[in-house]
VMD Tcl script that draws the C-alpha trace (Angstrom):
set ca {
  {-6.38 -24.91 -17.62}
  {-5.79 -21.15 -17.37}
  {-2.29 -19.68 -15.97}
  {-3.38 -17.04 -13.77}
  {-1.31 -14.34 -12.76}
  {-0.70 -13.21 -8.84}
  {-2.01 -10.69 -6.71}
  {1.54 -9.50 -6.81}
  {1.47 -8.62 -10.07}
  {-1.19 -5.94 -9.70}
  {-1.03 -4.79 -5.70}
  {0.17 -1.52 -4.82}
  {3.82 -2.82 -3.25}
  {4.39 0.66 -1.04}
  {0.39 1.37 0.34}
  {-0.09 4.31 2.69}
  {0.05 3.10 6.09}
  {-0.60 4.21 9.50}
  {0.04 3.67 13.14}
  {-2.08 2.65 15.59}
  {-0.58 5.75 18.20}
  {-0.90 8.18 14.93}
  {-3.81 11.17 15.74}
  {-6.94 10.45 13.72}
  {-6.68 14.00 12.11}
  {-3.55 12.81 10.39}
  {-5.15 9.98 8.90}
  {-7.92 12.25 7.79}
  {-5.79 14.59 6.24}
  {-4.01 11.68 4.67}
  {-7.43 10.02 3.27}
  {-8.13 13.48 1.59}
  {-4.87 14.75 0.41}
  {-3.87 11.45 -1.26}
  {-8.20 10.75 -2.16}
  {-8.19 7.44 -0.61}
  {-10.50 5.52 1.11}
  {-8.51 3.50 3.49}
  {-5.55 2.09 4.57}
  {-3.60 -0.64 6.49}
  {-2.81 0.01 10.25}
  {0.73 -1.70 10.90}
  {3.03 -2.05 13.93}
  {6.59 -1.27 14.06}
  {7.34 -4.85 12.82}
  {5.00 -3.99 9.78}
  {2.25 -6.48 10.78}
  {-1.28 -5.81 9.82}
  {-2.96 -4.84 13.22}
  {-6.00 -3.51 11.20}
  {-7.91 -1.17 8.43}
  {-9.04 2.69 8.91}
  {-11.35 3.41 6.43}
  {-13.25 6.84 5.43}
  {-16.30 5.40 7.36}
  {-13.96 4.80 10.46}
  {-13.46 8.03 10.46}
  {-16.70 9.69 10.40}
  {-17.28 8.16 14.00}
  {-14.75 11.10 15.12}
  {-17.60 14.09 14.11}
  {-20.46 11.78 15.51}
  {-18.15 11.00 18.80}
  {-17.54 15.00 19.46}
  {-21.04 16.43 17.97}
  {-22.95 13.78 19.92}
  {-21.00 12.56 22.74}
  {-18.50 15.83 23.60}
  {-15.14 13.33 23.37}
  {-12.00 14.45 21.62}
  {-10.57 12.86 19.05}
  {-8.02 10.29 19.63}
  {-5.91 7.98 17.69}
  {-6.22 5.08 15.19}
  {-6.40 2.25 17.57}
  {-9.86 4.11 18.94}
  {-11.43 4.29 15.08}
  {-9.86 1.27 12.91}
  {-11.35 -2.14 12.10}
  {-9.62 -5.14 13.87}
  {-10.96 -7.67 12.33}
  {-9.80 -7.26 8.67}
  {-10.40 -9.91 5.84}
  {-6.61 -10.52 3.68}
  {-5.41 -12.05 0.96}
  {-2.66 -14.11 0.49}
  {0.37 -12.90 -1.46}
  {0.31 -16.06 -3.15}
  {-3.45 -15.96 -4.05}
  {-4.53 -15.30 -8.15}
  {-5.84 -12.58 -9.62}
  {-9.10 -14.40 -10.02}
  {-9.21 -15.65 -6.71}
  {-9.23 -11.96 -5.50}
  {-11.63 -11.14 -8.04}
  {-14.14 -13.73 -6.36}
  {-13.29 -12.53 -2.98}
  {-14.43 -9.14 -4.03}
  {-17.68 -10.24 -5.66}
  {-18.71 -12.03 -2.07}
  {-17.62 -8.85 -0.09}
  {-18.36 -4.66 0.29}
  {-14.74 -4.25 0.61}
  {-13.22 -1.83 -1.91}
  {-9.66 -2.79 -0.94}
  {-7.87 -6.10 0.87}
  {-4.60 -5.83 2.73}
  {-1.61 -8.73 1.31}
  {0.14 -10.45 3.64}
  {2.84 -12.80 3.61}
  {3.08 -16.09 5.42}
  {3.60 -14.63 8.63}
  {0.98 -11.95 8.50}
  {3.08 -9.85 7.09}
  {1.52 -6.46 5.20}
  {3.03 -6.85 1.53}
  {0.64 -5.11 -0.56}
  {-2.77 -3.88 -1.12}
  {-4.86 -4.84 -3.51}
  {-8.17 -2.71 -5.09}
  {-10.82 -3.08 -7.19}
  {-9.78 -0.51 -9.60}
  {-6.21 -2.92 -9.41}
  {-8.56 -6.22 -10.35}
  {-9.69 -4.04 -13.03}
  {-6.29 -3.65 -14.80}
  {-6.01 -7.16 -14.41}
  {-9.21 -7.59 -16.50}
  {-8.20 -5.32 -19.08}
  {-5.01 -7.73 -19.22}
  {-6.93 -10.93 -19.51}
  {-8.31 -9.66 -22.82}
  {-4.96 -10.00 -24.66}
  {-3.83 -13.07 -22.66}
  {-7.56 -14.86 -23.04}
  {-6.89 -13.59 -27.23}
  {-3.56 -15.32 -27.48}
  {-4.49 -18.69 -25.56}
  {-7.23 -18.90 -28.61}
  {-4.59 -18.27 -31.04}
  {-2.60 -20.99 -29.74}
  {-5.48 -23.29 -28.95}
  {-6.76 -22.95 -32.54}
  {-3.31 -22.86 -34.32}
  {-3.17 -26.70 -33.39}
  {-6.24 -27.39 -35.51}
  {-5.24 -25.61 -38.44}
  {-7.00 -22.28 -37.93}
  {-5.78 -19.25 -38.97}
  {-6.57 -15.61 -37.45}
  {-5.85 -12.77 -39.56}
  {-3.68 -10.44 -37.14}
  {-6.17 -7.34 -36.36}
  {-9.20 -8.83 -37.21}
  {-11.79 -10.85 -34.92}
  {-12.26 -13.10 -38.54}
  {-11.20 -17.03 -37.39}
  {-10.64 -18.88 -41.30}
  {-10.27 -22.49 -42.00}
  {-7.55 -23.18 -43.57}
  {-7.92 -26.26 -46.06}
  {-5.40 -28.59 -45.02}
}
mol new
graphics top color blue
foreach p $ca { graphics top sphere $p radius 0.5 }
foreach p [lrange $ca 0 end-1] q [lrange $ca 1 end] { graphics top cylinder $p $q radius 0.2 }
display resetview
């Protein structure tokens, strides 16, 4: 059985935030400046209250061009309902969860709902890049038992004559 590592281990620990009160322009200017696509909405108490996203914020042209409204703050634009992750969930696990969704990011909370972390897909990636070395030296040790010997460097496996 494979040893996994956590969501933990690759999750950006300090993600961007915003406020629900905060003016939508800031969280534009935000999204641009820092070229993200999205972040976690918390309340004082750091809770996840929900996601603004780059598509949120289109609605703020299409409310003014079509509808003459102002633009307001980030409770009028953000996503309530938002899909998260467990801080204790593995790497693979979030993997899977991003395979079954369009999400390009999921928030981390702790037990109590919590915001913790963010995780990406560009984050799973590292992860994958990772699991090459680790997946590597579990066949190393796997094979060692049965007298197999890999030349360090080389792909070659050799049986050794025992």
């Amino acid at each position: 059985m494979h040893k996994f590592r956590y969501v933990t281990d690759y999750m950006a620990k300090k993600p961007i935030t915003f406020r629900p009160e905060q003016s939508i322009h800031d969280v534009i200017r935000v999204l641009l400046r820092k070229q993200i696509s999205g972040a976690p909405v918390v309340d004082e108490h750091n809770n996840l209250v929900g996601m603004i996203s780059e598509k949120d914020c289109l609605r703020v042209m299409v409310d003014s061009a079509y509808h003459n409204l102002p633009a307001g703050a980030v409770k009028d634009y953000m996503s309530y309902q938002v899909r998260t992750v467990s801080h204790r969930s593995t790497i693979v696990e979030i993997a899977s969860k991003f395979l079954e969704s369009n999400f390009k990011r999921f928030p981390v909370v702790d037990d109590e709902g919590r915001l913790v972390g963010q995780i990406s897909r560009a984050d799973v990636l590292r992860a994958v890049k990772d699991m090459q070395g680790t997946t590597w030296q579990e066949v190393v040790e796997r094979v060692a038992n049965d007298h197999t010997v890999i030349k360090e460097n080389q792909k070659d496996v050799l049986k050794v004559k025992a």
